[in-house]
N, C-alpha and C positions, 0 to 999 in steps of 0.2 A: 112644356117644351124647354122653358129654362133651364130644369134640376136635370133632363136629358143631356144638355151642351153641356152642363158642366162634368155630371161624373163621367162620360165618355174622356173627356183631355185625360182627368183626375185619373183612371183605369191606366190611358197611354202610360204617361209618368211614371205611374207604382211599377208598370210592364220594366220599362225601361232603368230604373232603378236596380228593379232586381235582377233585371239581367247584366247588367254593368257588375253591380255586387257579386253574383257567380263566378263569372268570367276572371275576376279580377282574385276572388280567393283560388282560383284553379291553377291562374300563371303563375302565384307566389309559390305552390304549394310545390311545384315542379322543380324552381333553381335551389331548394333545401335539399333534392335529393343528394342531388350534384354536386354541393359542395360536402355533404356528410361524405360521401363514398370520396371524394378528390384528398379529405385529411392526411389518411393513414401513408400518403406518398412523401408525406416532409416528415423522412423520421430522423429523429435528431443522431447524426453521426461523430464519435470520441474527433479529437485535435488528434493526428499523428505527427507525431515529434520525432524524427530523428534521433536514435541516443546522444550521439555527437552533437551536435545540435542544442539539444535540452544540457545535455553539459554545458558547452561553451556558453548558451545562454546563463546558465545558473552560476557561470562560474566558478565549479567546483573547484578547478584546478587551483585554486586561489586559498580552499579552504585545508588542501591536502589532502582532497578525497585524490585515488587515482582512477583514472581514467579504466584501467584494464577492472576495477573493480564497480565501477559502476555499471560499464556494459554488459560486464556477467552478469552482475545483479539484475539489471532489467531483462537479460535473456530468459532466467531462472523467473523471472515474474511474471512473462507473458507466457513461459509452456504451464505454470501453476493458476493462472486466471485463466487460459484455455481451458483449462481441466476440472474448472471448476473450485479451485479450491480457496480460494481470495475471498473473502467476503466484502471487504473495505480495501477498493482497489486505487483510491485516492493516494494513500501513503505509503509508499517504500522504506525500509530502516538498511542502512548496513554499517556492520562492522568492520573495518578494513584492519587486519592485525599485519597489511604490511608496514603499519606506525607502532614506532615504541609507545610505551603505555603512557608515554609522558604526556602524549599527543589525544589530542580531541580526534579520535577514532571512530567515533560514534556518528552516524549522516540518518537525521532521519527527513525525508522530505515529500514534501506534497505536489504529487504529480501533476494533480489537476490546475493547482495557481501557481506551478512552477518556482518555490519558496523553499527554504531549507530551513525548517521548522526548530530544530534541534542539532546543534554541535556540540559532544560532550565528550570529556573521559570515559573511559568503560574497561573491566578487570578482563582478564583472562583466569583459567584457571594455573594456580601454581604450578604445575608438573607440566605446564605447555612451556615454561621460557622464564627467564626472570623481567627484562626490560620488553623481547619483541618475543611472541609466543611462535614458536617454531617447531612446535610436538602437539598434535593432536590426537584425541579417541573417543569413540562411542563406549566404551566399558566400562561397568560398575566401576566402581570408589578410584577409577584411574587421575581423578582429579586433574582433569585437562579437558579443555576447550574441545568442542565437536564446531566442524566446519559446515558451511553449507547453507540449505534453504528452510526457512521455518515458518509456521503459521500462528503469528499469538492466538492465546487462547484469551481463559476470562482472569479475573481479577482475584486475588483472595488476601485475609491479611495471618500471615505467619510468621516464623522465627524471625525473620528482619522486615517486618514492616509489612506496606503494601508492596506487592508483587505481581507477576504475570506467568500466564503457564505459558511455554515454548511446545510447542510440536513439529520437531524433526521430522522433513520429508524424505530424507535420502536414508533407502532402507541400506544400513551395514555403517554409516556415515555418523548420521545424528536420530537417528530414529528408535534410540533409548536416553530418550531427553529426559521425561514426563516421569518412566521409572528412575532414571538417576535423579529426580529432581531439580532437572537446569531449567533455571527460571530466571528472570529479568528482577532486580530487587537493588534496594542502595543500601552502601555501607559506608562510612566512616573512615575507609584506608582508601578511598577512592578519590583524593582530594590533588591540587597541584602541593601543595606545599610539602608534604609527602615524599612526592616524584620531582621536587627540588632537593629533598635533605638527604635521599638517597637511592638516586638516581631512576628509580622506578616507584611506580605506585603500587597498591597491596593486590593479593592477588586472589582469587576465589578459589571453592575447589571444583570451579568448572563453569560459575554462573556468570555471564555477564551482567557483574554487578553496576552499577552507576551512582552519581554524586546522591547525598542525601539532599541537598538544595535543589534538586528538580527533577527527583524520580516520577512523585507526582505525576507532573507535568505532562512526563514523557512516557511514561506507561498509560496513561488516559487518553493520550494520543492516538497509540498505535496499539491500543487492545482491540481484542476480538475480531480475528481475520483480517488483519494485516500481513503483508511480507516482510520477512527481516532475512537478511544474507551476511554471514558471515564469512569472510575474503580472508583468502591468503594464496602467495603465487607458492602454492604446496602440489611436489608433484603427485605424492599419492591421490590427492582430493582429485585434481586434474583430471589424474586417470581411472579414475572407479566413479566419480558420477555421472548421472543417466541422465540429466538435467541438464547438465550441456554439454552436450552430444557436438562434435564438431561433425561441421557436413566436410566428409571424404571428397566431395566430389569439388570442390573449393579449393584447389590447392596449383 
């Protein structure tokens, strides 16, 4: 009668244990579903900046970027990451050739920490202008500056050093960059002391060349699917690119 009293309770208990234990893994098992399916709702959305804005913040106007050249610039960057073609959407480059050559022309910046990474000299090609380049073209050996929107490419090291390949997006514009060989590279006339002795700095036959003290730097920066825009208030460019398209209906 005694070993009866006892494993009878002994049976209760183990009953009651593993029914608590069941119960208890089933409710857990349920709010994991819940929250697995609830994740995919916090998707991380980009910071929208205002051009104006992101300027005035950054200060440009300070550095001598202009204002009409940086908004083109970022117009021409959001129809080219639209479209896929950005790969490193972090960093913008522009060249602004409405500065003499004497002038730190060169903006390259990082959009995402809002930071202006690089302010530099940068050549034109000689057949564009002597001090401010005011003649452009896409044509073989025409030794001048192509205006517009470009995608670096990769790295190589050639005639002058390390370099960068350029890929002209604007068909008729710059989109015989790659066969004219306009490429990103530093040279040795690209200095101020230069563009103090006499009155401009040296000029390429078409590459935006930069200093030798921080080519480096600044082509490792903005290789491989970057934008770079190259400004000028020129009215041919204005009007034959497709890139920015003014809306008619705006006015």
């Amino acid at each position: 009668m005694k070993l009866k009293q006892v494993i009878k309770p002994l049976i209760f208990i183990i009953t009651i244990i593993l029914f608590v234990f069941l119960f208890t893994n089933f409710t857990n098992l349920t709010p994991a579903k819940s929250t697995a399916t609830a994740q995919p709702a916090t998707a991380v959305k980009t910071d929208s900046v205002q051009r104006e804005s992101l300027y005035d913040i950054m200060r440009l106007d300070t550095t001598g970027l202009s204002r009409d050249a940086f908004e083109n610039a970022m117009t021409g960057y959001e129809h080219l990451q639209e479209n896929g073609r950005i790969k490193n959407p972090d960093v913008l480059s522009i060249i602004d050739f409405s500065l003499p050559s004497t002038k730190k022309r060169l903006f390259v910046i990082d959009l995402k920490n809002k930071l202006l990474l690089f302010n530099t000299l940068v050549s034109h090609g000689r057949n564009s202008g002597k001090d401010i380049a005011n003649t452009f073209s896409n044509k073989m050996n025409s030794f001048k500056s192509s205006l517009g929107f470009y995608i670096t490419g990769d790295t190589y090291t050639g005639e002058h050093g390390y370099s960068l390949r350029l890929e002209g997006e604007e068909a008729g514009i710059n989109d015989n960059a790659l066969s004219r060989g306009i490429v990103m590279h530093s040279a040795d006339y690209v200095n101020d002391k230069l563009g103090k002795l006499q009155g401009y700095i040296g000029r390429s036959l078409g590459c935006p060349a930069i200093p030798e003290n921080v080519h480096r730097k600044v082509i490792s920066s903005i290789r491989n699917g970057t934008c770079l825009f190259l400004y000028s208030p020129d009215k041919y460019y204005s009007a034959h690119t497709k890139i920015l398209v003014k809306d008619s209906s705006a006015s």
